[in-house]
ZADO-1210 file (C-alpha; in nm, 4 decimals, padded with zeros to 6 digits):
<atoms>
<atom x="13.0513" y="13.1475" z="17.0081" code="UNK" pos="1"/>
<atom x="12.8040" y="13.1030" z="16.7322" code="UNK" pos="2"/>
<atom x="12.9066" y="12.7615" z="16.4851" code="UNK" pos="3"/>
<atom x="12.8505" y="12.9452" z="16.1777" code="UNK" pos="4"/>
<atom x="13.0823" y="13.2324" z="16.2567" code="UNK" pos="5"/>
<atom x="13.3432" y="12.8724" z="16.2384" code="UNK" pos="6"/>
<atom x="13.2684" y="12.8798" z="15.8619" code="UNK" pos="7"/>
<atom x="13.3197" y="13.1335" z="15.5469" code="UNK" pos="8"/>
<atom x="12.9491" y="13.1928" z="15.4364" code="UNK" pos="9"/>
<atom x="12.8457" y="13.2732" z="15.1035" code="UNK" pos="10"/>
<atom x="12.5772" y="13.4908" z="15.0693" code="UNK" pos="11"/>
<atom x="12.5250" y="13.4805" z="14.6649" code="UNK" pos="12"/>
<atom x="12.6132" y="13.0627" z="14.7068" code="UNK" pos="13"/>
<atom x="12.3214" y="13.0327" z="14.9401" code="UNK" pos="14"/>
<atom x="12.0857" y="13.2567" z="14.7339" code="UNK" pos="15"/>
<atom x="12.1821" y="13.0987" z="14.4090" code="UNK" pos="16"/>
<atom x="12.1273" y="12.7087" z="14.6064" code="UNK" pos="17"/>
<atom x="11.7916" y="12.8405" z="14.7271" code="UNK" pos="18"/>
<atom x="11.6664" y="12.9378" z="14.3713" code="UNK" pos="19"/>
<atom x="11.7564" y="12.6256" z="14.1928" code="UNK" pos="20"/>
<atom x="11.5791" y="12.4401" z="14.4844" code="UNK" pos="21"/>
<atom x="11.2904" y="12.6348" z="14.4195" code="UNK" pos="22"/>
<atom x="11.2868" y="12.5985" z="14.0352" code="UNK" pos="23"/>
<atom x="11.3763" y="12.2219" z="14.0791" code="UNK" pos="24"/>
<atom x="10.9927" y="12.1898" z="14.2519" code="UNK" pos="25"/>
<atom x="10.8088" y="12.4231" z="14.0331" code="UNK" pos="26"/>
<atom x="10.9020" y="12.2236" z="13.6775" code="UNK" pos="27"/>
<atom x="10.6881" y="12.4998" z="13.5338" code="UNK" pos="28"/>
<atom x="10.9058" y="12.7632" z="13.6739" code="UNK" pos="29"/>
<atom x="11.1483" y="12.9837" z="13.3963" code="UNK" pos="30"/>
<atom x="11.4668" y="12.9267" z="13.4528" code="UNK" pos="31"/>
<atom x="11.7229" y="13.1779" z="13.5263" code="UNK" pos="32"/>
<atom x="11.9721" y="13.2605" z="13.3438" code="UNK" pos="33"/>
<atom x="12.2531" y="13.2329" z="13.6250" code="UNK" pos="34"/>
<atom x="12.5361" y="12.9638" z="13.5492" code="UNK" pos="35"/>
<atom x="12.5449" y="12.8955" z="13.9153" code="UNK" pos="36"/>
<atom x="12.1562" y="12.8699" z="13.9770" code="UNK" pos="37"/>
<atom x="12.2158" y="12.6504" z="13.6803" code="UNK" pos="38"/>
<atom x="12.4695" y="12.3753" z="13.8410" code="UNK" pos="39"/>
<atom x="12.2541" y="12.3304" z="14.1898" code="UNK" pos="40"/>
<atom x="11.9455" y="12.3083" z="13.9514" code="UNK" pos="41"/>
<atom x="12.1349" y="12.0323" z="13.7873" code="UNK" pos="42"/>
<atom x="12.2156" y="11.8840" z="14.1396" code="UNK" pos="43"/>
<atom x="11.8904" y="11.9589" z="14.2832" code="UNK" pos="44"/>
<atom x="11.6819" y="11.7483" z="14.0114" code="UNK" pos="45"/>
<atom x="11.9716" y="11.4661" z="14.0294" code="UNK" pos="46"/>
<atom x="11.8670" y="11.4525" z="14.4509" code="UNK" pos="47"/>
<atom x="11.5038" y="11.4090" z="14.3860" code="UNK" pos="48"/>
<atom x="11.5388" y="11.1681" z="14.1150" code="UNK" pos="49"/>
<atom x="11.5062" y="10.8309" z="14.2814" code="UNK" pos="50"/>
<atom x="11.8107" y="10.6010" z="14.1915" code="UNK" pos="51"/>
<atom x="11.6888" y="10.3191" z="13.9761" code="UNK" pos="52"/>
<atom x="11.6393" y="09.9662" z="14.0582" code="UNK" pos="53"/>
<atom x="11.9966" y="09.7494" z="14.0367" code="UNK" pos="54"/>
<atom x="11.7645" y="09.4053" z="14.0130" code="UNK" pos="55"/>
<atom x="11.5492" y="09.2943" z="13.7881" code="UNK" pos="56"/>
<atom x="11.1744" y="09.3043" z="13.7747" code="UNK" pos="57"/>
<atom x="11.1542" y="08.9090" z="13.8281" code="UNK" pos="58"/>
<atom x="11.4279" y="08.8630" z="14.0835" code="UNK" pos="59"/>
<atom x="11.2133" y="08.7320" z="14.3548" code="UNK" pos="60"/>
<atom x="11.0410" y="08.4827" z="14.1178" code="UNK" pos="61"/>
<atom x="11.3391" y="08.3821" z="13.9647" code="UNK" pos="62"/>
<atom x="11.5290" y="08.3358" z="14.3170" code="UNK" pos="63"/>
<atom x="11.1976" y="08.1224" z="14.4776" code="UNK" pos="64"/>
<atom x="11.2009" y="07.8882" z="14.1284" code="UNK" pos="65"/>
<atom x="11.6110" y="07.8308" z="14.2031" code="UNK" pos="66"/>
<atom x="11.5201" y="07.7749" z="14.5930" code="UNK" pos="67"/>
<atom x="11.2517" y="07.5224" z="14.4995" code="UNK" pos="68"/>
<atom x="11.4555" y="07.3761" z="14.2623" code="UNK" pos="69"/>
<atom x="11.7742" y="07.2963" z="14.4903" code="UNK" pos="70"/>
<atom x="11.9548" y="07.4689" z="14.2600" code="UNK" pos="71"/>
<atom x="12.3560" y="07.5630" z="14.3803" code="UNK" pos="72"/>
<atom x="12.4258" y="07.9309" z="14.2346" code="UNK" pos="73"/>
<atom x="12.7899" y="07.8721" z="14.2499" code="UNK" pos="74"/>
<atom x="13.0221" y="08.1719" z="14.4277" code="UNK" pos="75"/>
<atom x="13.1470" y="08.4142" z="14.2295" code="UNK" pos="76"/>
<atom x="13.4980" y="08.3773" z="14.1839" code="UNK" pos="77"/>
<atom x="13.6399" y="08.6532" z="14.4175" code="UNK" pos="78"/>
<atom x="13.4693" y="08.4789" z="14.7039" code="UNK" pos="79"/>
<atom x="13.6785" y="08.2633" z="14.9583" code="UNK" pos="80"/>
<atom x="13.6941" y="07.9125" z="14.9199" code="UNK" pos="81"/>
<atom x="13.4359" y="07.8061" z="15.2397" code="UNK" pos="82"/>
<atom x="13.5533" y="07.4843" z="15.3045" code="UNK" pos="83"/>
<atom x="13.8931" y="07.5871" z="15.3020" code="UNK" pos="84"/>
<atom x="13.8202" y="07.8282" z="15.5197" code="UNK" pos="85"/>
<atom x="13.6771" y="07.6141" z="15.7926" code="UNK" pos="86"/>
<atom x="13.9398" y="07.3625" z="15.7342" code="UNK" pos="87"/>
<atom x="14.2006" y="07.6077" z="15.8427" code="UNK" pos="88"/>
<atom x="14.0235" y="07.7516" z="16.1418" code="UNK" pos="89"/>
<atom x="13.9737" y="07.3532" z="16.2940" code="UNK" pos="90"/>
<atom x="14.3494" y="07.3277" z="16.2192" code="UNK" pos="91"/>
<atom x="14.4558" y="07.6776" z="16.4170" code="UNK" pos="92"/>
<atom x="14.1609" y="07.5841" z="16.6816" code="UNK" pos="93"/>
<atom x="14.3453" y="07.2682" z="16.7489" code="UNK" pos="94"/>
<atom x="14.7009" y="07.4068" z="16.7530" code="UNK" pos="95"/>
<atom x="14.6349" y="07.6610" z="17.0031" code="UNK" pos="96"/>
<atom x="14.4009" y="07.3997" z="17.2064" code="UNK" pos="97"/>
<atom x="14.7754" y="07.2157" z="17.1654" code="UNK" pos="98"/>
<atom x="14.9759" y="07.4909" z="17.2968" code="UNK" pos="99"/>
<atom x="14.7198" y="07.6009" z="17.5618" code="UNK" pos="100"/>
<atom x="14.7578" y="07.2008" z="17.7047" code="UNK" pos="101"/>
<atom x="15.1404" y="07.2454" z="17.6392" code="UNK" pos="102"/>
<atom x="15.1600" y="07.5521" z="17.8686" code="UNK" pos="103"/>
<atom x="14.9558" y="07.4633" z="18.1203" code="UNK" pos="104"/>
<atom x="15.1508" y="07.1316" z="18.1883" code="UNK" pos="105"/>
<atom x="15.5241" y="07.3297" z="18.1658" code="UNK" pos="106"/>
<atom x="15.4052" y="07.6450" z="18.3868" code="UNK" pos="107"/>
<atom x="15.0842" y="07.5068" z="18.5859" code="UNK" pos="108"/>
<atom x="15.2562" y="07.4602" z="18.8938" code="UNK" pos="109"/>
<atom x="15.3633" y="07.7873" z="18.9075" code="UNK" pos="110"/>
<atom x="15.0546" y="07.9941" z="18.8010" code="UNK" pos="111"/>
<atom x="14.7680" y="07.7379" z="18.9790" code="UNK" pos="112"/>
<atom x="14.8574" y="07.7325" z="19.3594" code="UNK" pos="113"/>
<atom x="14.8435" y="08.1392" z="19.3451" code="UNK" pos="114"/>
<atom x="14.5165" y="08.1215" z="19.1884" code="UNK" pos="115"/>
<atom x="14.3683" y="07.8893" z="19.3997" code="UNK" pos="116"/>
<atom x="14.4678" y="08.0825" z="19.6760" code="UNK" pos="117"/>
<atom x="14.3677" y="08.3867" z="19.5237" code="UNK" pos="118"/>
<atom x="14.0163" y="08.1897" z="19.5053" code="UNK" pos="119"/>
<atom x="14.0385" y="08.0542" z="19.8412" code="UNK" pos="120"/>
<atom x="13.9838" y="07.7245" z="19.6938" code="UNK" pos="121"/>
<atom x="14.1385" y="07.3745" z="19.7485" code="UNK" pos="122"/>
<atom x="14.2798" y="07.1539" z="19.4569" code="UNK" pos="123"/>
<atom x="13.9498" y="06.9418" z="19.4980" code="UNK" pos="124"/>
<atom x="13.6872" y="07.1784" z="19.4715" code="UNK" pos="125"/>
<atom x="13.9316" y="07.3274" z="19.1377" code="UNK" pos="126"/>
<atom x="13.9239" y="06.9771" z="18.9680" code="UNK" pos="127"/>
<atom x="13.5041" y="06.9552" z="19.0325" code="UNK" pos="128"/>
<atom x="13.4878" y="07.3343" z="18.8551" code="UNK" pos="129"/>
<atom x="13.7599" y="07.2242" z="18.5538" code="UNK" pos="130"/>
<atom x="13.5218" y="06.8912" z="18.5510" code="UNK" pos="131"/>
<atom x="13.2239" y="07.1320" z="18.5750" code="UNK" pos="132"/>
<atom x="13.3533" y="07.3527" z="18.2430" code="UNK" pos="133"/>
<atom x="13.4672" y="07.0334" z="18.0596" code="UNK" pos="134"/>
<atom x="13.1453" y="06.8618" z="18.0742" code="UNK" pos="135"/>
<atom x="12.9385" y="07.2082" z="17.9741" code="UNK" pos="136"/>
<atom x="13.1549" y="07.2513" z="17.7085" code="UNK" pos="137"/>
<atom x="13.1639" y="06.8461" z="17.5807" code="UNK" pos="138"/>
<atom x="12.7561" y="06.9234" z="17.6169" code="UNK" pos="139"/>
<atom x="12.7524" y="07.2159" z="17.4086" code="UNK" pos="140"/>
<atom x="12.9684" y="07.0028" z="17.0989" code="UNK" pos="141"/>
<atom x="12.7515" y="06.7384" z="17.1247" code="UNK" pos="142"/>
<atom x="12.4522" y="06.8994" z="17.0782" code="UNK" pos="143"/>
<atom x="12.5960" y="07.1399" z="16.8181" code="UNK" pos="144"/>
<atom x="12.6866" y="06.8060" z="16.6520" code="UNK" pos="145"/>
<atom x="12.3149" y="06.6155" z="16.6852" code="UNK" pos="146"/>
<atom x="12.1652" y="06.9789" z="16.5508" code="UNK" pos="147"/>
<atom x="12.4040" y="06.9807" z="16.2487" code="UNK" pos="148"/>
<atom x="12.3440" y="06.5837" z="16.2095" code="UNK" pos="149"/>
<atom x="11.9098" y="06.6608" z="16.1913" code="UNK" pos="150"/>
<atom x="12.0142" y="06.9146" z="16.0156" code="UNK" pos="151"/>
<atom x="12.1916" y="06.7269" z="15.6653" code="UNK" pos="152"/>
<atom x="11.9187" y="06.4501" z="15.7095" code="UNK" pos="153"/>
<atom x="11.5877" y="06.6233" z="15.7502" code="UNK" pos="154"/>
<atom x="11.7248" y="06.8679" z="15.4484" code="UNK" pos="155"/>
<atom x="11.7728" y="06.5485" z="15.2069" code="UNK" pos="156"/>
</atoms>
């Protein structure tokens, strides 16, 4: 099955596109007098147009000069309060961390000795892996911590 047998084709649309793309290249070109040829002139020109430029001519300076300044730009006002933001995720990061410890104490006894079996591992060799993931994890926030620490004082 041909595709364009899926779609109604035009054969004075096409013709009447294909002139106004022509007579949109050639500015010297007369135009016809068709309403049609017209419209996709009008369309045509308005595609080859490049859009103009949303920022200013001195953007770039003026953004470097605020940059070297220290200057803030404050948010605008639709934009989410940042620290409020982060203050919130801690909070929900620590309640489920909560629950998490919470469920694990009521229901561990029933879920771990299947999984360790599943694993084919003994209680010991469980704690040394938990120990394993606590202290690559207690690694990863400290150093997280030191970088953010360089961080605020080499930026001062």
């Amino acid at each position: 099955m041909n595709p364009h047998d899926q779609f109604e084709f035009d054969e004075r649309e096409w013709q009447a596109q294909e002139r106004a793309r022509l007579e949109a290249r050639n500015p010297g070109a007369t135009p016809s007098g068709d309403p049609m040829v017209a419209r996709y002139r009008k369309l045509s020109h308005a595609l080859r147009t490049p859009m103009a430029d949303a920022l200013p001519d001195d953007f770039a300076a003026n953004v470097a000069r605020l940059a070297q300044a220290g200057v803030v730009v404050d948010a605008p006002l639709d934009a989410p309060d940042a620290a409020l933001e982060r203050k919130l995720t801690n909070l929900f990061v620590g309640i489920f961390a909560i629950a998490a410890v919470v469920v694990a104490a009521m229901y561990g006894s029933q879920w771990l000795p299947p999984i360790l079996d599943l694993l084919h591992l003994d209680s010991s060799v469980a704690v040394n892996w938990a120990l394993a993931l606590a202290a690559c994890v207690g690694a990863t926030w400290a150093t997280e911590q030191l970088r953010r620490h360089k961080a605020t004082t080499h930026a001062a």
